[in-house]
TIDO-594913 format. One record per residue (C-alpha): x, y, z; residue in one letter. Coordinates in steps of 0.25 Angstrom, whole numbers, padded with zeros to 4 digits, always signed. Layout:
BEGIN
XYZa
...
REM end
This chain:
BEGIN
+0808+0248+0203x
+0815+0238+0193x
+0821+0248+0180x
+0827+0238+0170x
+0833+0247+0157x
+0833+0241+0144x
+0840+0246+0132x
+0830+0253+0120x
+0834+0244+0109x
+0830+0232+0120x
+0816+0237+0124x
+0807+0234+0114x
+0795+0229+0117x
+0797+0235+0132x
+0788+0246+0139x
+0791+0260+0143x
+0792+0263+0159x
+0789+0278+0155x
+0788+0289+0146x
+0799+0294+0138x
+0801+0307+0134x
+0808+0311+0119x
+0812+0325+0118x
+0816+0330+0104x
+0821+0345+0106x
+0813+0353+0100x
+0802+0345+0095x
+0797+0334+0107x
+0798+0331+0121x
+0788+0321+0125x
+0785+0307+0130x
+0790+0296+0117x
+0787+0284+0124x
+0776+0282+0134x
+0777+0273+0146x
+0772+0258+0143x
+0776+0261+0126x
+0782+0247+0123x
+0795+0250+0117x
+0796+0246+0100x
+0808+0244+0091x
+0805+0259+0085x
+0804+0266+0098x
+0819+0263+0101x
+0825+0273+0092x
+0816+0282+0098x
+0822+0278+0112x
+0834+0280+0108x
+0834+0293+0102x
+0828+0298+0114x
+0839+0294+0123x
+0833+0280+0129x
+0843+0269+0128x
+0835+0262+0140x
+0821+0261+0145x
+0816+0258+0157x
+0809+0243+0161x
+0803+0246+0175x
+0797+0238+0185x
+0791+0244+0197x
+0790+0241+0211x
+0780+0243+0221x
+0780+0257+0227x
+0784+0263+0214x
+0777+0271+0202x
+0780+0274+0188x
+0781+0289+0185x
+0769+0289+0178x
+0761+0284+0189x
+0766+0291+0199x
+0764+0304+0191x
+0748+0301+0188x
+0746+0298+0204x
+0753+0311+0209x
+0747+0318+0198x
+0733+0312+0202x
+0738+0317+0218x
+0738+0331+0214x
+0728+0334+0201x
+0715+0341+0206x
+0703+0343+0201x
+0705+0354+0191x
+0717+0344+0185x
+0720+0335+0175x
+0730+0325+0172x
+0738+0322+0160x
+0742+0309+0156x
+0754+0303+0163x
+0768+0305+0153x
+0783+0305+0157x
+0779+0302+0171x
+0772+0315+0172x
+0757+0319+0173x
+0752+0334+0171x
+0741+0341+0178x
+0732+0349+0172x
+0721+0359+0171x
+0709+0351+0170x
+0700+0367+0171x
+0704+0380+0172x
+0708+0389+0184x
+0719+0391+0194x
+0729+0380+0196x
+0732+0376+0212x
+0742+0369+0215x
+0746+0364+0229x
+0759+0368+0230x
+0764+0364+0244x
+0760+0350+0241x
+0766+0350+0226x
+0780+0355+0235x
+0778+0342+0245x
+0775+0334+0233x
+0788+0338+0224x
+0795+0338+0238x
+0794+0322+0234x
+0806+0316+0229x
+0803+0311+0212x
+0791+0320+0214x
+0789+0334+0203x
+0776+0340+0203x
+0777+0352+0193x
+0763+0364+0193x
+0761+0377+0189x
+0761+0387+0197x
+0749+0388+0205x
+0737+0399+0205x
+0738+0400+0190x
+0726+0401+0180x
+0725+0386+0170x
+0715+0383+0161x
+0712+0369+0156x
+0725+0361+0152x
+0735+0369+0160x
+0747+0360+0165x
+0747+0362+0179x
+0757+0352+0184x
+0765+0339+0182x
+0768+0327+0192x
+0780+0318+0190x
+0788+0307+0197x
+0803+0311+0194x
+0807+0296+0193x
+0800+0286+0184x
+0798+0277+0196x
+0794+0283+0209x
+0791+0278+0223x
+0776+0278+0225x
+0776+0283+0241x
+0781+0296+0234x
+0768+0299+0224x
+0761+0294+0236x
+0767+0305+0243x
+0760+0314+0233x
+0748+0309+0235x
+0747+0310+0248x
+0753+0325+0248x
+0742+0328+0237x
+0730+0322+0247x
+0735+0333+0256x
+0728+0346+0249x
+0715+0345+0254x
+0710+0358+0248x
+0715+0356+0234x
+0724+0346+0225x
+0738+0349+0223x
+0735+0353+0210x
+0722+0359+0204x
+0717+0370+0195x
+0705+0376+0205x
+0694+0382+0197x
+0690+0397+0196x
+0678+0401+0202x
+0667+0411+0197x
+0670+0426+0199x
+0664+0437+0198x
+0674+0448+0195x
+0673+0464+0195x
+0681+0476+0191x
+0683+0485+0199x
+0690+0497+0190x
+0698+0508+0199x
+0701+0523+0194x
+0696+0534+0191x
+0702+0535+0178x
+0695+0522+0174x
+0682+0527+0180x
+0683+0540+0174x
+0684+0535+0160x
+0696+0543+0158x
+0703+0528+0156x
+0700+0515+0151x
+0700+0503+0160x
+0712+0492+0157x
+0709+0485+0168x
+0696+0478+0165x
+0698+0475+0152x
+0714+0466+0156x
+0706+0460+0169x
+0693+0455+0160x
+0702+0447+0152x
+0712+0442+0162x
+0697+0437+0169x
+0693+0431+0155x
+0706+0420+0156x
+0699+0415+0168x
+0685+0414+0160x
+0680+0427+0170x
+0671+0435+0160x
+0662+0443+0169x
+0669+0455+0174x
+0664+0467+0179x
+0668+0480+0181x
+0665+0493+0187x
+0673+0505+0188x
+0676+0512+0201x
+0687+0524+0199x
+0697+0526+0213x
+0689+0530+0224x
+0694+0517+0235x
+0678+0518+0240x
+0671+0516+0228x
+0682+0503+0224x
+0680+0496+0238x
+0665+0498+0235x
+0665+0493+0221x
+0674+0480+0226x
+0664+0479+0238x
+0652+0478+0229x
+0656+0470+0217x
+0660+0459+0227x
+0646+0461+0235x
+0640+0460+0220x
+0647+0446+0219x
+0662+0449+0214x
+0672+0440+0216x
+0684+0444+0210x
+0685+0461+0213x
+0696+0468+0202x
+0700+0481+0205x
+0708+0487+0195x
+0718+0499+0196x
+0721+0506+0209x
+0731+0498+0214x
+0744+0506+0214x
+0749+0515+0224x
+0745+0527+0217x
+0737+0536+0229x
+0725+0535+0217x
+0726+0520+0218x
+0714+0517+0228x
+0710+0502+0224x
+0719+0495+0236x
+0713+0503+0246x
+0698+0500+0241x
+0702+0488+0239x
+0704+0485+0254x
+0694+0494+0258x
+0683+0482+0251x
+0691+0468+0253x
+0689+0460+0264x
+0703+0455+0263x
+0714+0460+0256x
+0725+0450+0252x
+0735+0461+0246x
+0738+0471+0239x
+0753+0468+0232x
+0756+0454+0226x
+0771+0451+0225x
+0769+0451+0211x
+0774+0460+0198x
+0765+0465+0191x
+0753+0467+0199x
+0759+0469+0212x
+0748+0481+0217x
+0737+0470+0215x
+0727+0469+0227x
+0719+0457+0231x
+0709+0457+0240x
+0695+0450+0243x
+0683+0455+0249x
+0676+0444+0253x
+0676+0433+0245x
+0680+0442+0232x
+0694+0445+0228x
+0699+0458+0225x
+0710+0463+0217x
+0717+0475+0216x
+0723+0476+0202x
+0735+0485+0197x
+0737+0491+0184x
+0746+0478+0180x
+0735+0470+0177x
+0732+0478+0166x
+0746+0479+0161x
+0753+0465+0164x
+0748+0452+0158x
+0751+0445+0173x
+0750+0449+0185x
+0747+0447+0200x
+0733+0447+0197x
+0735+0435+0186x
+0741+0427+0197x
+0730+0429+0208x
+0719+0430+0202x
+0718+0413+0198x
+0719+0411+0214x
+0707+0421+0214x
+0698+0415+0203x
+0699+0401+0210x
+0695+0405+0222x
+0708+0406+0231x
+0708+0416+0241x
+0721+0422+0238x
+0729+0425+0253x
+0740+0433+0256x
+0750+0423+0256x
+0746+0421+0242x
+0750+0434+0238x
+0764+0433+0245x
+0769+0421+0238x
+0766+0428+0224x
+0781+0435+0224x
+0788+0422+0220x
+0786+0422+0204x
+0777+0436+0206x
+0785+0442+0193x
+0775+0440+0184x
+0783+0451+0173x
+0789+0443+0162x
REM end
């Protein structure tokens, strides 16, 4: 690369070799001058006050990108379906939701792919619910000018996941959900049930209407029945409310592994919902859920259940790795 500096008050008439950012504290932070604007008399003031006493004239040679191009091919690598891309400014291209549903991200190849020297790709934290226009992620070269072997390196890092793109927002499939409402204070009618009412709405965000409900008191035998036929009547996605401490009245975790298939655990490394069950019987996933979920905006439910209603069969060693940022109290 050939960089030749000029002085402001001699580069009229001569082109921008990027964006430049003017940051007024307080009232804005953004791209002034876009790459290609041909410099005017009036723009020096302007250059000045920002701080610019030179600009860059820039002559490329082979193997090398501007920042702008590099950042549109690396963020073309790693974009799937379920993403678009925003227009290319400061060197840096932004991903984003393009529908709603759980973000993915890959995130052993984005670790190789930042393990690249000049390389800083940014995401959110993966398994999270987005809706349309989300920001999921931003890809950058560090440098203005960057060797093009290394956004070729991303390329071929990002033709390595097979199953799915690097960065994605996977689609929720159809579910059919049921209630299954535990104690006999609830079945009784000597209290009212808080369960359903915080569980349909939570269900509403993502566009889930159809919920029913039956109510099944404490005895472990009816509730493993109950969870045994709704999912022979079509249910998907099984919550069993209440139940779940260690109280000797609290029988859901013991009907619960009387009717799954599979049960993935009962604990998450999380506060609060730590007690929370998961478990499938088939095909359908089942949850235990705690008195939290009633109580707490956030819990471990919130953070499982996205992987759920995408269609990720959640493994133990999903669970494990949950303890590292699991405090989700304020």
């Amino acid at each position: 690369m050939k960089r030749r500096e000029v002085p402001v008050e001699n580069a009229v008439g001569m082109q921008l070799a990027h964006d430049m950012t003017r940051i007024v504290p307080g009232e804005f932070k953004g791209r002034q001058f876009r790459r290609g604007h041909i410099i005017r008399e009036e723009d020096i003031p302007v250059l000045l006050d920002m701080g610019k006493r030179h600009i860059y004239i820039l002559e490329l040679d082979d193997g090398e990108l501007h920042e702008d191009d590099a950042a549109i091919r690396m963020a073309r690598a790693i974009a799937g379906r379920g993403v678009r891309l925003s227009d290319v400014e400061e060197g840096k291209v932004v991903l984003k939701a393009d529908r709603e549903g759980m973000l993915w991200v890959d995130a052993r190849r984005v670790t190789a792919m930042n393990s690249i020297d000049e390389i800083a790709i940014a995401t959110r934290l993966p398994f999270q619910h987005v809706t349309v226009g989300t920001s999921l992620a931003s890809v950058r070269p560090i440098p203005l000018v960057i060797a093009e072997e290394k956004v070729r390196a991303i390329e071929v890092i990002a033709r390595g996941a097979h199953r799915r793109s690097i960065v994605d927002v996977l689609p929720y499939r159809p579910q059919k959900v049921h209630l299954v409402t535990t104690g006999s204070e609830i079945l009784s009618g000597r209290i009212e049930d808080r369960f359903g009412p915080v569980l349909r709405e939570k269900l509403a965000a993502y566009g889930i209407r159809d919920v029913e409900q039956t109510l099944v008191g404490d005895d472990p035998d009816a509730i493993a029945g109950e969870i045994a036929r709704v999912v022979a009547d079509g249910a998907t996605l099984v919550l069993v409310t209440g139940g779940m401490s260690v109280d000797p009245d609290d029988r859901s975790p013991a009907a619960i592994r009387r009717a799954a298939t599979e049960v993935v655990t009962h604990g998450i490394p999380m506060i609060p919902g730590s007690m929370m069950m998961l478990a499938y019987r088939g095909h359908a996933a089942i949850f235990g859920l705690p008195g939290a979920v009633i109580h707490d905006p956030i819990t471990a439910f919130d953070k499982l259940l996205p992987r759920v209603l995408a269609g990720l069969r959640v493994r133990r060693r999903d669970i494990a790795v949950l303890g590292i940022g699991g405090w989700l109290n304020a």
